[in-house]
C-alpha positions as CSV (number, residue, x, y, z in Angstrom):
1,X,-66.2,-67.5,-14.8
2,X,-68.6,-64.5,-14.7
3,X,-67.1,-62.7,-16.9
4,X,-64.3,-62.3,-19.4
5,X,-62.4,-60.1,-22.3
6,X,-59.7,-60.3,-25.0
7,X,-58.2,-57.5,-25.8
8,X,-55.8,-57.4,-29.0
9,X,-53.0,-54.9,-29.6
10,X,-55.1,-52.6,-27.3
11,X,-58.3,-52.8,-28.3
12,X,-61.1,-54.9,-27.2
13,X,-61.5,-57.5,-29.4
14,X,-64.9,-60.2,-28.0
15,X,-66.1,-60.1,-24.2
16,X,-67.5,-63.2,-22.5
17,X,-65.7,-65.9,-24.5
18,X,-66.8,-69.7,-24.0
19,X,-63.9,-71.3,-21.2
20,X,-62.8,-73.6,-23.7
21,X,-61.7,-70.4,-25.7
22,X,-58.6,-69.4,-23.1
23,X,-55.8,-71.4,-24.9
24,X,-56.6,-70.4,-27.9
25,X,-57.0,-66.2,-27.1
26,X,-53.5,-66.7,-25.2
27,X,-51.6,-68.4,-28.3
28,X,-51.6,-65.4,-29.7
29,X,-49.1,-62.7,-27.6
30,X,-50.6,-59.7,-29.0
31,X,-53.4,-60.7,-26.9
32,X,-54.8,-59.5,-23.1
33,X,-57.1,-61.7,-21.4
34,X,-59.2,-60.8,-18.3
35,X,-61.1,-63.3,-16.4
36,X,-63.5,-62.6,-13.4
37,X,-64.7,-65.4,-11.4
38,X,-67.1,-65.0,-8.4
39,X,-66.4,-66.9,-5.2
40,X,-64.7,-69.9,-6.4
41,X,-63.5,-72.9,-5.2
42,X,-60.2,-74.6,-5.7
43,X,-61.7,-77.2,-8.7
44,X,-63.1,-73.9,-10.1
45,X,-59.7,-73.0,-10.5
46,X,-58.3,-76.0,-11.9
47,X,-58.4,-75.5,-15.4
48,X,-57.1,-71.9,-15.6
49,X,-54.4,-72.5,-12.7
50,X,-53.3,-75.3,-15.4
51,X,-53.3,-73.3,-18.3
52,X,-51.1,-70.2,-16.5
53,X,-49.2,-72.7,-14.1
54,X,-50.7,-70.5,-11.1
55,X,-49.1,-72.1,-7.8
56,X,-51.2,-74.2,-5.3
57,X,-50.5,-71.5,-2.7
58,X,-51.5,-68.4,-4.7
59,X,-54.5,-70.5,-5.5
60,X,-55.1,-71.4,-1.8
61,X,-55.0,-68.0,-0.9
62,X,-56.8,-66.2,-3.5
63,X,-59.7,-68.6,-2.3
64,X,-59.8,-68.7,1.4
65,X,-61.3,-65.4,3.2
66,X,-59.9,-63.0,5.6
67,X,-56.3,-63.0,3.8
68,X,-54.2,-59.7,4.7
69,X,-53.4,-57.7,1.7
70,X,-50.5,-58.5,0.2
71,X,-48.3,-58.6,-3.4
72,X,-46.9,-62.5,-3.4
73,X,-44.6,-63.5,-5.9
74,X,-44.2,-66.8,-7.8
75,X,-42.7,-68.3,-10.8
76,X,-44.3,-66.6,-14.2
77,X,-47.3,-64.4,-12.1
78,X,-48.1,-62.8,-9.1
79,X,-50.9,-62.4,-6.7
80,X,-52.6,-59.0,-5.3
81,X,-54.8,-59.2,-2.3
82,X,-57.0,-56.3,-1.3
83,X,-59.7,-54.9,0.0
84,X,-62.2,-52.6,-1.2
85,X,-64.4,-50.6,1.4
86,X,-67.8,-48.9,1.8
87,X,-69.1,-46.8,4.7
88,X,-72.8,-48.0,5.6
89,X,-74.9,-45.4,7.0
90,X,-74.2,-46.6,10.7
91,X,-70.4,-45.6,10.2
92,X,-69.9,-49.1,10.1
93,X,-67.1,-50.1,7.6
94,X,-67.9,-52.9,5.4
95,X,-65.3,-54.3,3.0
96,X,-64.6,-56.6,0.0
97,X,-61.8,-58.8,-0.5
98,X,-60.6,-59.4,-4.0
99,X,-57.7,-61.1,-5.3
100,X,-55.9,-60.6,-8.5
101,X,-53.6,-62.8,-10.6
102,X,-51.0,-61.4,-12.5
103,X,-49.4,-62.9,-15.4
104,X,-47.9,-61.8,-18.9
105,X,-50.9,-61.7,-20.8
106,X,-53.6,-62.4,-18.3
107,X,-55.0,-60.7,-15.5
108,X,-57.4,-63.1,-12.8
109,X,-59.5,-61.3,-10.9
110,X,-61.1,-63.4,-8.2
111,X,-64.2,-61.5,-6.0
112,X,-64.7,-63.8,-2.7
113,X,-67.3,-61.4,-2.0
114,X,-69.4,-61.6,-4.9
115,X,-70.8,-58.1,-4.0
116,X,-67.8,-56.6,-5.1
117,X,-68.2,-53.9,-8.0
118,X,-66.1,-55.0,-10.5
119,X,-68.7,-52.7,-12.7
120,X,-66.9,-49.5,-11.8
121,X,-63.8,-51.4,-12.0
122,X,-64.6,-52.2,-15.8
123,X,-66.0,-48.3,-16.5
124,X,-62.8,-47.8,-15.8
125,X,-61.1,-49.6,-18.6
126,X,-63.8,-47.9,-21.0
127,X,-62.8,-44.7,-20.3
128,X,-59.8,-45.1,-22.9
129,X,-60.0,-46.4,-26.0
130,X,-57.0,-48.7,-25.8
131,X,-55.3,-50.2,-23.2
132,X,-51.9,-50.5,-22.1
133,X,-51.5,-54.9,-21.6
134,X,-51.7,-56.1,-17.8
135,X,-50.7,-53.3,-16.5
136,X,-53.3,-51.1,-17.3
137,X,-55.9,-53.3,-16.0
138,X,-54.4,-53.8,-13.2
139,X,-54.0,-49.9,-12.5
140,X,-57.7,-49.7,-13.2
141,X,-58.5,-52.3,-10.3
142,X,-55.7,-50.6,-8.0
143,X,-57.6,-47.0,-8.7
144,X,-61.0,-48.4,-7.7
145,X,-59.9,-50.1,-4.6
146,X,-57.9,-46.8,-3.5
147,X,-60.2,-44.6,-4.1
148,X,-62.9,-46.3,-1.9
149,X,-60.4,-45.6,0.9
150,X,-60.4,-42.1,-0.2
151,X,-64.6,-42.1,0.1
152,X,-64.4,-43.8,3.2
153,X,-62.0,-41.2,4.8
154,X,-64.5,-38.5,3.7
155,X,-68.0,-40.0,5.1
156,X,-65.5,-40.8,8.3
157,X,-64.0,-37.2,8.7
158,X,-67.3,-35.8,8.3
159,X,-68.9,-38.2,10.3
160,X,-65.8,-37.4,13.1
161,X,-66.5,-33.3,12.7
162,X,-69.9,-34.0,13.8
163,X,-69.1,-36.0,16.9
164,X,-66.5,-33.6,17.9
165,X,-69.4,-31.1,17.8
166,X,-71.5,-32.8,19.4
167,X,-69.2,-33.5,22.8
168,X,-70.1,-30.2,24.1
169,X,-74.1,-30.4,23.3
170,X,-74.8,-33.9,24.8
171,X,-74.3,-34.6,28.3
172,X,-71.0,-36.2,28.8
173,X,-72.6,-39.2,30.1
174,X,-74.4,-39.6,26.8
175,X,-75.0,-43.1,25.4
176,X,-75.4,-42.3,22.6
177,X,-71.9,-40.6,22.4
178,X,-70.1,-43.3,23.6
179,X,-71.8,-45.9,21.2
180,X,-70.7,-43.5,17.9
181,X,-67.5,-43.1,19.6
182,X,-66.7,-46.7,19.9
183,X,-68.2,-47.2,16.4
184,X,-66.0,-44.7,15.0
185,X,-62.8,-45.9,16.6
186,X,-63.7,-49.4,15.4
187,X,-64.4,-48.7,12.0
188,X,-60.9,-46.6,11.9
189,X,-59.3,-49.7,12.6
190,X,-60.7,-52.1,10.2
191,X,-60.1,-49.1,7.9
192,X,-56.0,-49.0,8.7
193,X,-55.7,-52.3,8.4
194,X,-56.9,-52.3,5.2
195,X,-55.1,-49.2,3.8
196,X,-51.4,-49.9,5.8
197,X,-50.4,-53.1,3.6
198,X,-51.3,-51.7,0.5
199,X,-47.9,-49.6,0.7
200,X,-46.2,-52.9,0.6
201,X,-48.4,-54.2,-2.0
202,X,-47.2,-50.6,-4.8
203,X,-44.1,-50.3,-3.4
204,X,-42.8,-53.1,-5.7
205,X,-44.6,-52.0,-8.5
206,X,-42.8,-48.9,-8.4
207,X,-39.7,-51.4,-9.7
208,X,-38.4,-50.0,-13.2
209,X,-37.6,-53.7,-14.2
210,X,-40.9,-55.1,-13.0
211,X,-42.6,-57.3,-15.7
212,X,-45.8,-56.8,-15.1
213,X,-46.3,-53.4,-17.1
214,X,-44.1,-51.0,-19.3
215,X,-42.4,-48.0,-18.2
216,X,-44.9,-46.0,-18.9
217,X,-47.3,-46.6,-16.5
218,X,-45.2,-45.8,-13.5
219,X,-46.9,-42.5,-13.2
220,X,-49.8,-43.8,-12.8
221,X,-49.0,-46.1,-10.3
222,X,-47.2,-44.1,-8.3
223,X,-50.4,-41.9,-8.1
224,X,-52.0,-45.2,-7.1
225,X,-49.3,-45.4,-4.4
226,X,-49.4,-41.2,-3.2
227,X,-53.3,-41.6,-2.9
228,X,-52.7,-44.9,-0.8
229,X,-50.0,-42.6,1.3
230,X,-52.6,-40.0,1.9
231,X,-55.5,-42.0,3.3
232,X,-53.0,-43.7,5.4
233,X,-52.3,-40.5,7.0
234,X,-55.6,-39.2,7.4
235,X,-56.7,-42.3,9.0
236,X,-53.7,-42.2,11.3
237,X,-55.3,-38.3,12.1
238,X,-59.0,-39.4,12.8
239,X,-57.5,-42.3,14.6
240,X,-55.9,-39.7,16.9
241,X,-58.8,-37.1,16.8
242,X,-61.4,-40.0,18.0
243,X,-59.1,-40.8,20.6
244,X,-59.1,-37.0,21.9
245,X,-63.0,-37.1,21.6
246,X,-62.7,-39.8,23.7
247,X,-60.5,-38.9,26.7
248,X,-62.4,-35.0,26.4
249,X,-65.3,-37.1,27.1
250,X,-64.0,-39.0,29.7
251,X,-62.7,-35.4,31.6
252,X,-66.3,-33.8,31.3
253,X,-67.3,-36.6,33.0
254,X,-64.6,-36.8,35.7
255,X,-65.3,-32.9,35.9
256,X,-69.2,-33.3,36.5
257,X,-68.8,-36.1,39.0
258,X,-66.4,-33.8,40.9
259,X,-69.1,-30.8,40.7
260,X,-72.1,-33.2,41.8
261,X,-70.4,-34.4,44.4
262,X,-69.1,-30.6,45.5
263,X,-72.5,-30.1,45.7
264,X,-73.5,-33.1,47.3
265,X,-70.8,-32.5,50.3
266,X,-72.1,-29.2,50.7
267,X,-75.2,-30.0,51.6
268,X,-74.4,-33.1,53.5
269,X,-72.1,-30.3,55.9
270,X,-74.4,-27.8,55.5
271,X,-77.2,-30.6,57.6
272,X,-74.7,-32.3,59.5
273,X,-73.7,-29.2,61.9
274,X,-77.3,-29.3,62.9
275,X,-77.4,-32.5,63.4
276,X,-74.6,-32.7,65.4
277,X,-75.6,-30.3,68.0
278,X,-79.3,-31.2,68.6
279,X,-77.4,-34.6,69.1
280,X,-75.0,-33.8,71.1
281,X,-77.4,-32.2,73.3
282,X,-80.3,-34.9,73.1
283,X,-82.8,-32.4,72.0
284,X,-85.7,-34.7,71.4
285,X,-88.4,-32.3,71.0
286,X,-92.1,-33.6,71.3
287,X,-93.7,-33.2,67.9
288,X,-97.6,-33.1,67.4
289,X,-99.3,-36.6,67.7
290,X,-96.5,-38.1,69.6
291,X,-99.0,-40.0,71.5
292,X,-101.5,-40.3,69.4
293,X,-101.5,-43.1,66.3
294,X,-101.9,-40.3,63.6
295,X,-98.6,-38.9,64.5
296,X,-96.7,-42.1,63.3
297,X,-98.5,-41.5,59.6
298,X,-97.9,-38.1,59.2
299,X,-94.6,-38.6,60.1
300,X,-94.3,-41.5,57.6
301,X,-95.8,-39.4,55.4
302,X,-93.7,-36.4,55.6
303,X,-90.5,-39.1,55.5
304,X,-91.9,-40.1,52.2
305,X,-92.9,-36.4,50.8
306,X,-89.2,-35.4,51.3
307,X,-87.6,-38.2,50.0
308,X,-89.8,-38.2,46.6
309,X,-88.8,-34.4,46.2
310,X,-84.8,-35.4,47.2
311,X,-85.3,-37.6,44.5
312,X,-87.5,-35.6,41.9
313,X,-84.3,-32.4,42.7
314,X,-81.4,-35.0,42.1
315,X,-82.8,-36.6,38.8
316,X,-83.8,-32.7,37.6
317,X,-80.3,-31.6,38.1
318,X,-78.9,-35.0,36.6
319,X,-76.9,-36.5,39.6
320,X,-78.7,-39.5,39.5
């Protein structure tokens, strides 16, 4: 246990109580207890899953990683998986799972990735001077992990603009492009599957005869739930706008091979009729030092000039 609180009719009452001190702060029902445990192991969680009768599963699944988000419920509590996100200055998504027990007096929140800012999380509860039971803690963790969608949709949009203007500045055949392209799409995708669930996980919160908070704080869930609604929808956008990036790509590409290779056929006509009739014709014309040993090298050497300037052309204009 990393951290802990007791709040009593609202107000905070002692923070970071000894364990042994758990029973006793939940004899009382005018109190609200928050725990916070880092990374913990089942035996970590034996003595509180006895003391709020959490079941084996919840506690098997608020321990193992890589758990989709989800709102489970069993008898007396619940459990909340979700995830919140960060955008890394790659555009590479990087997120933390959290998991949240839910009972009458108590709310459970277990980090599996220590890294997770439960900090902000706790600002969050400061801002008022009393608190509304469970249910306002529990909106306070909600708001936190939402609203890290709602940064990552930002650095991704803008991050998306400035692909899209860059599609008609770089080559078409850029690496570059297609690396932050692919990055992009990814970290869309680890981004939706993170924000799609979480409609399933407010949805029943919405419930006016849920238990886990009092009427009152339904607005403030279902802004919880409208801001969950709105980064679902503008990931579903930049899904589709990197996807557009991508085939435009593709076409500028399909376009310039066509053009080089226009170009390339032009030529190859333009030498071939020539060819053909000094061919056809047999027109081998004696050319200076045919029979003398310095005509083979300055032949070999003209074969050589050309081809380096052929070469040195193509790779100016990009075909090769």
């Amino acid at each position: 246990m990393t951290r802990s609180r007791v709040y009593r009719h609202g107000r905070l009452e002692s923070e970071n109580f000894a364990p042994e001190q758990l029973a006793d702060n939940l004899a009382d029902p005018d109190t609200t207890v928050w725990l916070d445990l880092a990374a913990p192991g089942k035996q970590d969680l034996a003595e509180i899953s006895r003391l709020l009768g959490l079941h084996e599963i919840a506690v098997e699944d608020a321990t193992q990683q890589h758990e989709r988000p989800k709102l489970s419920h069993y008898p007396g509590h619940a459990l909340i998986i979700a995830y919140a996100v960060e955008t890394l200055e790659s555009g590479e998504l990087r997120a933390f799972e959290l998991a949240v027990f839910i009972a009458k007096q108590t709310l459970v929140t277990v980090r599996k990735d220590p890294a997770f800012n439960m900090e902000k999380v706790v600002t969050r509860w400061d801002a008022e001077s009393e608190i509304d039971g469970v249910g306002y803690l529990l909106h306070g963790v909600l708001d936190y992990i939402v609203d890290s969608y709602l940064d990552a949709v930002v650095a991704l949009d803008d991050r998306t603009e400035t692909l899209e203007d860059d599609i008609f500045t770089q080559a078409p055949n850029s690496a570059d492009m297609q690396r932050r392209s692919l990055s992009m799409h990814k970290s869309l995708g680890q981004l939706r599957r993170k924000v799609s669930p979480m409609r399933e996980v407010l949805t029943p919160l919405m419930r006016r005869d849920s238990a886990i908070y009092s009427e009152h704080m339904l607005p403030y869930f279902q802004d919880v739930l409208d801001h969950v609604l709105w980064a679902s929808e503008q990931v579903e956008s930049l899904r589709d706008l990197v996807a557009t990036i991508r085939d435009t790509q593709l076409n500028l590409q399909g376009n310039r091979m066509n053009l080089i290779m226009k170009k390339v056929t032009s030529w190859a006509a333009i030498i071939a009729v020539p060819t053909a009739i000094t061919g056809f014709y047999g027109q081998n014309v004696p050319v200076p030092g045919v029979d003398h040993p310095l005509g083979l090298w300055i032949s070999t050497i003209a074969i050589v000039l050309v081809s380096i300037t052929l070469y040195a052309t193509f790779k100016r204009k990009d075909w090769l």
